[in-house]
Biopython code that builds the backbone (N, CA, C, O; Angstrom):
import numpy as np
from Bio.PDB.StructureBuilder import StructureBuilder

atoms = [
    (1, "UNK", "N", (0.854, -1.176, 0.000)),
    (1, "UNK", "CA", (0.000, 0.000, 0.000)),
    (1, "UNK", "C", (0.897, 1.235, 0.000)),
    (1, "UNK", "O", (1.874, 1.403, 0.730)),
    (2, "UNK", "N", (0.418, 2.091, -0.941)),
    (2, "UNK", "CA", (1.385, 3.546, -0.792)),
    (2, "UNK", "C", (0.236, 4.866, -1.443)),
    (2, "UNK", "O", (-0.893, 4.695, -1.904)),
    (3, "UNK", "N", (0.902, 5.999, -1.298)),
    (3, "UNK", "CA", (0.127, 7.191, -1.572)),
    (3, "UNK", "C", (1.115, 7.913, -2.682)),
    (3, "UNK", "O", (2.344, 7.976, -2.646)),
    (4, "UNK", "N", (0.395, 8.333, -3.474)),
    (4, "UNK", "CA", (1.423, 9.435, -4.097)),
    (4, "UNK", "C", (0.657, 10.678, -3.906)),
    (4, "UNK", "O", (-0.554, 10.849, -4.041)),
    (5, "UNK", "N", (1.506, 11.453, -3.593)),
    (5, "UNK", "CA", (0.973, 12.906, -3.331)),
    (5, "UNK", "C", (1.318, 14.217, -4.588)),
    (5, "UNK", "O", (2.318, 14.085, -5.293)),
    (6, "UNK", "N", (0.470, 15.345, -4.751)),
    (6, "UNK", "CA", (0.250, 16.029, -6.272)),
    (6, "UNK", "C", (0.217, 17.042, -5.467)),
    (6, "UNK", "O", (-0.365, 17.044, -4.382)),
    (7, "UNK", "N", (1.033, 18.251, -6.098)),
    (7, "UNK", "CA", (0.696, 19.776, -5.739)),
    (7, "UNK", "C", (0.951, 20.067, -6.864)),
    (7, "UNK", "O", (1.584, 19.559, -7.790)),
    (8, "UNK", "N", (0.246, 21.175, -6.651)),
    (8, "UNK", "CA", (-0.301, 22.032, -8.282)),
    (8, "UNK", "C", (-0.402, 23.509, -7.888)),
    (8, "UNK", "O", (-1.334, 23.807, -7.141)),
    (9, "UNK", "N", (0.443, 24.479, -8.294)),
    (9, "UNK", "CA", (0.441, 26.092, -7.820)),
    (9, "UNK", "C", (-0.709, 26.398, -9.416)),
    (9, "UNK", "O", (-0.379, 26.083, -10.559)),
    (10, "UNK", "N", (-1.837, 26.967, -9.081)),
    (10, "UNK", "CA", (-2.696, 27.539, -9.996)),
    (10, "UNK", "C", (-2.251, 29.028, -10.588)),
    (10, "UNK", "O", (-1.568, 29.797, -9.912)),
    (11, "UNK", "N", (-2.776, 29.386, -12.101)),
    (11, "UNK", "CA", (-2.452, 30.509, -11.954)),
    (11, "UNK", "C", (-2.916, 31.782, -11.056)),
    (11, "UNK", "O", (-2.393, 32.871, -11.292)),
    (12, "UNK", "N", (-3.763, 31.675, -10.164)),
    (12, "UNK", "CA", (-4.421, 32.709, -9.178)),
    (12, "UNK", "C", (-3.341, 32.472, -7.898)),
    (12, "UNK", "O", (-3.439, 33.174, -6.891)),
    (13, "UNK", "N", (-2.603, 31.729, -7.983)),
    (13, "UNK", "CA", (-1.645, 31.292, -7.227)),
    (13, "UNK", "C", (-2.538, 30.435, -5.700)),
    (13, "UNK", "O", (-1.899, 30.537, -4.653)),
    (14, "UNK", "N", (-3.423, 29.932, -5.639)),
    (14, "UNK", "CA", (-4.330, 29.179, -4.976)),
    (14, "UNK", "C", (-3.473, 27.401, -5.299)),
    (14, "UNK", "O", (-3.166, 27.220, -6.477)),
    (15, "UNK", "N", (-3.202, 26.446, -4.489)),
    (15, "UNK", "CA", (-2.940, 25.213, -4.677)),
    (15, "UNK", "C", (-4.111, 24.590, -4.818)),
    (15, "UNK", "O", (-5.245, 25.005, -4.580)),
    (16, "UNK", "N", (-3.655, 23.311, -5.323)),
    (16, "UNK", "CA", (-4.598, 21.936, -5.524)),
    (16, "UNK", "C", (-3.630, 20.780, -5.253)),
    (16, "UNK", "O", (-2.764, 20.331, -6.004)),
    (17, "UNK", "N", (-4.036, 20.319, -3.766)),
    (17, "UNK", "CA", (-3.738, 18.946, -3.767)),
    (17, "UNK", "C", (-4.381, 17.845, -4.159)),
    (17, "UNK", "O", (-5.602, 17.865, -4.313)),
    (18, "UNK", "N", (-3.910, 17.138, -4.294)),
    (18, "UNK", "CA", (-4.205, 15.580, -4.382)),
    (18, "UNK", "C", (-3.650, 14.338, -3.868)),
    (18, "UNK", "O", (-2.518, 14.632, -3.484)),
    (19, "UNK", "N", (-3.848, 13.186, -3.676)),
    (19, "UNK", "CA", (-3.001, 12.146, -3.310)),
    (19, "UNK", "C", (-3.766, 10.864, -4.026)),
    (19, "UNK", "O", (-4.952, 10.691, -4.308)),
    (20, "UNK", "N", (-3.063, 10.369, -4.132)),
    (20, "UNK", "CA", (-3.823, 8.375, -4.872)),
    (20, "UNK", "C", (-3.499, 8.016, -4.148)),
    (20, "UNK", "O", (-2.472, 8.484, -3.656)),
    (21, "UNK", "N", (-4.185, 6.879, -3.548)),
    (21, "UNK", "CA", (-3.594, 5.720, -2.527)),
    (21, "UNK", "C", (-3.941, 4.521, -3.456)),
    (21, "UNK", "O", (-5.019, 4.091, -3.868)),
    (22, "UNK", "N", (-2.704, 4.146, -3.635)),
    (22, "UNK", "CA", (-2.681, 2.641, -4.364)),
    (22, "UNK", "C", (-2.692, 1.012, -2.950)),
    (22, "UNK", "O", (-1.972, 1.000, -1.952)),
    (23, "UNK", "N", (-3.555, 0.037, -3.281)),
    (23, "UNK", "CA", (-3.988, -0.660, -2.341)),
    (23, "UNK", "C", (-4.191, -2.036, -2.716)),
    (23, "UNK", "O", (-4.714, -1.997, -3.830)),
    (24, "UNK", "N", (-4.035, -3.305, -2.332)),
    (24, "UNK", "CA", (-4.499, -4.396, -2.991)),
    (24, "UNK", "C", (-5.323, -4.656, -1.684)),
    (24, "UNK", "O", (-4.987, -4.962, -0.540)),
    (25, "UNK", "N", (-6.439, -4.437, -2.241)),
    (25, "UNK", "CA", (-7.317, -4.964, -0.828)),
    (25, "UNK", "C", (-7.367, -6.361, -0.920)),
    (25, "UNK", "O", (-7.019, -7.045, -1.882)),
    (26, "UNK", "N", (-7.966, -6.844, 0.479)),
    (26, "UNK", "CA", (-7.762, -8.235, 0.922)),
    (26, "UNK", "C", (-9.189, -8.881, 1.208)),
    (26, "UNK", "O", (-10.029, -8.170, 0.657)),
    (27, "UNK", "N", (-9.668, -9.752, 1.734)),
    (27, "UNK", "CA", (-10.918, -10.155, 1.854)),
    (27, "UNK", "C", (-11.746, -9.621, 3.628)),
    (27, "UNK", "O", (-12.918, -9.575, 3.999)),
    (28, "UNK", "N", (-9.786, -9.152, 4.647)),
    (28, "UNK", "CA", (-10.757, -8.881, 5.176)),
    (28, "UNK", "C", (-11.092, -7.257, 5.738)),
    (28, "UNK", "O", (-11.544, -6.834, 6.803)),
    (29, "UNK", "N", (-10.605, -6.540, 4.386)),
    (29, "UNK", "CA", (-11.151, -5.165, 4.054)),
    (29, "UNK", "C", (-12.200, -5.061, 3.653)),
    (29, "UNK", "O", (-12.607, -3.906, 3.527)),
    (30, "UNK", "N", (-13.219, -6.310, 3.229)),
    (30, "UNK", "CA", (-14.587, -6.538, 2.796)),
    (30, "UNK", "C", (-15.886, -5.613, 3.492)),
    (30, "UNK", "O", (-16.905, -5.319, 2.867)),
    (31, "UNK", "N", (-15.624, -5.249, 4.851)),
    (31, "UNK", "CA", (-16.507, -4.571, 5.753)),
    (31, "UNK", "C", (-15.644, -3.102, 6.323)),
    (31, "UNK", "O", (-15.978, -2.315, 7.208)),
    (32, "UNK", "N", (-14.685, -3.104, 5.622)),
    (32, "UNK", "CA", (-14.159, -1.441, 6.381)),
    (32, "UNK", "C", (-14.296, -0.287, 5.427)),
    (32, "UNK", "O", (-14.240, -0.267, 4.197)),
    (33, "UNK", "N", (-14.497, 0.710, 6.343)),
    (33, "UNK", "CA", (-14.891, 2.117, 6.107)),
    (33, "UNK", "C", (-13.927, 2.556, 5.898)),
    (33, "UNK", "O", (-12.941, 2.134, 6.503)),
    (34, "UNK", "N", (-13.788, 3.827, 4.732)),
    (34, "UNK", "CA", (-12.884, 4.598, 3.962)),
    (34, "UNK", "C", (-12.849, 6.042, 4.374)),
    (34, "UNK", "O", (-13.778, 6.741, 4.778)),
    (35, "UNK", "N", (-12.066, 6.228, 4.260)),
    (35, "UNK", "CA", (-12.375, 8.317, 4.106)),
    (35, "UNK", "C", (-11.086, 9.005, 3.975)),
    (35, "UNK", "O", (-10.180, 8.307, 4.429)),
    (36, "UNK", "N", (-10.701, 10.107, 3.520)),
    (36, "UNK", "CA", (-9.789, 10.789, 3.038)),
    (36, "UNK", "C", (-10.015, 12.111, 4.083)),
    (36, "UNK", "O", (-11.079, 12.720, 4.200)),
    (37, "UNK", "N", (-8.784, 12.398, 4.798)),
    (37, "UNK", "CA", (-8.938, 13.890, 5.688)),
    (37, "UNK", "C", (-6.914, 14.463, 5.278)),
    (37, "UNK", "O", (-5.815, 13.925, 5.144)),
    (38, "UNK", "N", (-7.510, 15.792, 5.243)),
    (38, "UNK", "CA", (-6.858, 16.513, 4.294)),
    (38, "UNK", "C", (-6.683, 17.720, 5.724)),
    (38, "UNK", "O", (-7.748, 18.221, 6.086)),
    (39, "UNK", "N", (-5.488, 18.127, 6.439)),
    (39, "UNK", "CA", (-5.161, 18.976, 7.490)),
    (39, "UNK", "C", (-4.051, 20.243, 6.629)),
    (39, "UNK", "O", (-2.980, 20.027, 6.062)),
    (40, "UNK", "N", (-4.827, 21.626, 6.814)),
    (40, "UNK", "CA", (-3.781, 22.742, 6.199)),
    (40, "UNK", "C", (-3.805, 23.761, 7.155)),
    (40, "UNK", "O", (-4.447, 23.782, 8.205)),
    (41, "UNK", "N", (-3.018, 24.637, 6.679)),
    (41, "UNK", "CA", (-2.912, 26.091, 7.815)),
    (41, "UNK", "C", (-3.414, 27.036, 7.065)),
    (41, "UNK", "O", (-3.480, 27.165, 5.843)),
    (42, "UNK", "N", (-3.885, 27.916, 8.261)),
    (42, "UNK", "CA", (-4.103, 29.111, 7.778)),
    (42, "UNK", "C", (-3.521, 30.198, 8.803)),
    (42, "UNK", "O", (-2.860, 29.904, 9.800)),
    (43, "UNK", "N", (-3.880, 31.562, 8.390)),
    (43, "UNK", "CA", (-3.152, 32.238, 8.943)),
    (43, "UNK", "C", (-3.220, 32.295, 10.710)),
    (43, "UNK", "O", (-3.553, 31.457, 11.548)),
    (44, "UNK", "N", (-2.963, 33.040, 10.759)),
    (44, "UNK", "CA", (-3.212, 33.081, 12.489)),
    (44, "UNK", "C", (-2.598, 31.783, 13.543)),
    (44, "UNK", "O", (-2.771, 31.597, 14.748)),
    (45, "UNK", "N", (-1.829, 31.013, 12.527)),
    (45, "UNK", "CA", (-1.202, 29.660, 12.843)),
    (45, "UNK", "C", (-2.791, 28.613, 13.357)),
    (45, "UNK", "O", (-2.751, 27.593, 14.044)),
    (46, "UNK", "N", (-3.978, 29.223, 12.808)),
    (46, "UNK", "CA", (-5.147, 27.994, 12.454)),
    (46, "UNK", "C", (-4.473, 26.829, 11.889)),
    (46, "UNK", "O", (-3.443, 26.885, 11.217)),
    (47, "UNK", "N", (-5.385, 25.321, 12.334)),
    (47, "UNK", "CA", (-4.926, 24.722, 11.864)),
    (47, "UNK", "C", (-6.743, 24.159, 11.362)),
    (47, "UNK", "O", (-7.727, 24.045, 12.092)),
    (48, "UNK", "N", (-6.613, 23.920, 9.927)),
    (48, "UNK", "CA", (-8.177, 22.870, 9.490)),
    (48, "UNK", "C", (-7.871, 21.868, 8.838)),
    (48, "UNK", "O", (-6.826, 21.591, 8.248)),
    (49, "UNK", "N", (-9.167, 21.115, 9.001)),
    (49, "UNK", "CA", (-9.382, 19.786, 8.867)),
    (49, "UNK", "C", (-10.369, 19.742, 8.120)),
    (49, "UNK", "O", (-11.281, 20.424, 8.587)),
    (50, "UNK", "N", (-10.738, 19.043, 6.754)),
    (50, "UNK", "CA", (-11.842, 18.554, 6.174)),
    (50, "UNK", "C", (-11.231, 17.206, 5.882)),
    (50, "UNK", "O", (-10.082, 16.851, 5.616)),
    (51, "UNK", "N", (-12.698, 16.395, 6.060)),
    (51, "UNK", "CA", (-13.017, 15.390, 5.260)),
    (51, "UNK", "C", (-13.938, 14.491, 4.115)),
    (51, "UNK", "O", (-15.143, 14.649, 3.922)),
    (52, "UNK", "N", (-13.207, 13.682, 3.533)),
    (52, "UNK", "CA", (-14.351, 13.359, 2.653)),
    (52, "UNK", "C", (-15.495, 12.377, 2.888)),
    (52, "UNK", "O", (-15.478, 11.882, 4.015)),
    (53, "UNK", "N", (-16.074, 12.144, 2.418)),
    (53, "UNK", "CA", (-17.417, 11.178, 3.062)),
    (53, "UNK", "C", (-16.783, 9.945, 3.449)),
    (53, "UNK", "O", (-15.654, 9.675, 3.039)),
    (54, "UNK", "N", (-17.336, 9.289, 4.101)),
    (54, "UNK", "CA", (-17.048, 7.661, 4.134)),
    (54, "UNK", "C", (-17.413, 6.848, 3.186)),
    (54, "UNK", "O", (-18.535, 7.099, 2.746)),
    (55, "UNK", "N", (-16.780, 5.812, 2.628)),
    (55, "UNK", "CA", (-17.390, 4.979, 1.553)),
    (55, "UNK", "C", (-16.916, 3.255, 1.775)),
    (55, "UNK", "O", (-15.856, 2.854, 2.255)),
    (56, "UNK", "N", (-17.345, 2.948, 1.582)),
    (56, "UNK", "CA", (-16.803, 1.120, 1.576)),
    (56, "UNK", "C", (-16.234, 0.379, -0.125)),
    (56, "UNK", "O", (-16.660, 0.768, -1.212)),
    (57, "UNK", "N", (-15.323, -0.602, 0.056)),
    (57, "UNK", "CA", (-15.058, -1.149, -1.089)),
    (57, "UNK", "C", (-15.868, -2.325, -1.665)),
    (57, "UNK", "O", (-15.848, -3.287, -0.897)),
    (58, "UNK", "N", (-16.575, -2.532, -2.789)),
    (58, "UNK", "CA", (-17.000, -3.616, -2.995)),
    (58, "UNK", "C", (-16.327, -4.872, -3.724)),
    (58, "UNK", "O", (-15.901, -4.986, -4.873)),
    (59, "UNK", "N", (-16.371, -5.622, -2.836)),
    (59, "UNK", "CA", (-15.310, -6.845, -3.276)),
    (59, "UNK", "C", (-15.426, -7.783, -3.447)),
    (59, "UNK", "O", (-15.683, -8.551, -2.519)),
    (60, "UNK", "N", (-15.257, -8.330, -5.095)),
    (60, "UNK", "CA", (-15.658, -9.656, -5.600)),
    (60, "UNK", "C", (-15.266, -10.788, -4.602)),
    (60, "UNK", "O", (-15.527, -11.962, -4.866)),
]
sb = StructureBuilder()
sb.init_structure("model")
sb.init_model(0)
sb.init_chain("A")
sb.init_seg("    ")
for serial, (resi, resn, name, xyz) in enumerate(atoms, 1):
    if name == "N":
        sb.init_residue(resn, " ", resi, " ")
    sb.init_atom(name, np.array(xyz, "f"), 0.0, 1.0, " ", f" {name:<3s}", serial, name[0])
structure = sb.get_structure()
C-alpha cells in the first residue's frame, strides 16, 4: 500500500492537492470504512481539517 501525493500552484496562485492511494485490498477489508482527511494552515497559525465522506469497497 502507498500514496502518491500532487501539488499544483494555480495561476491565481491558490494550490490543488491531491493524493492516490494505491492498495491491494484483501478479503478482510470486505466490511471497512474509507475516508480521506486533508489537514492545512491558515493564517493566524489555524490549523483545518476537512473530510471526505465515508465509503466502503466492494469486493468480488
Amino acid at each position: 500500500t502507498y500514496m502518491i501525493p500532487s501539488l499544483v500552484t494555480e495561476a491565481s496562485g491558490l494550490y490543488t492537492m491531491t493524493s492516490t492511494l494505491f492498495m491491494k485490498p484483501v478479503k478482510a477489508d470486505a466490511k471497512s470504512v474509507f475516508h480521506c482527511t486533508v489537514e492545512y494552515s491558515m493564517p493566524n497559525n489555524q490549523i483545518k481539517q476537512e473530510s471526505s465522506d465515508k465509503f466502503t469497497l466492494s469486493l468480488l
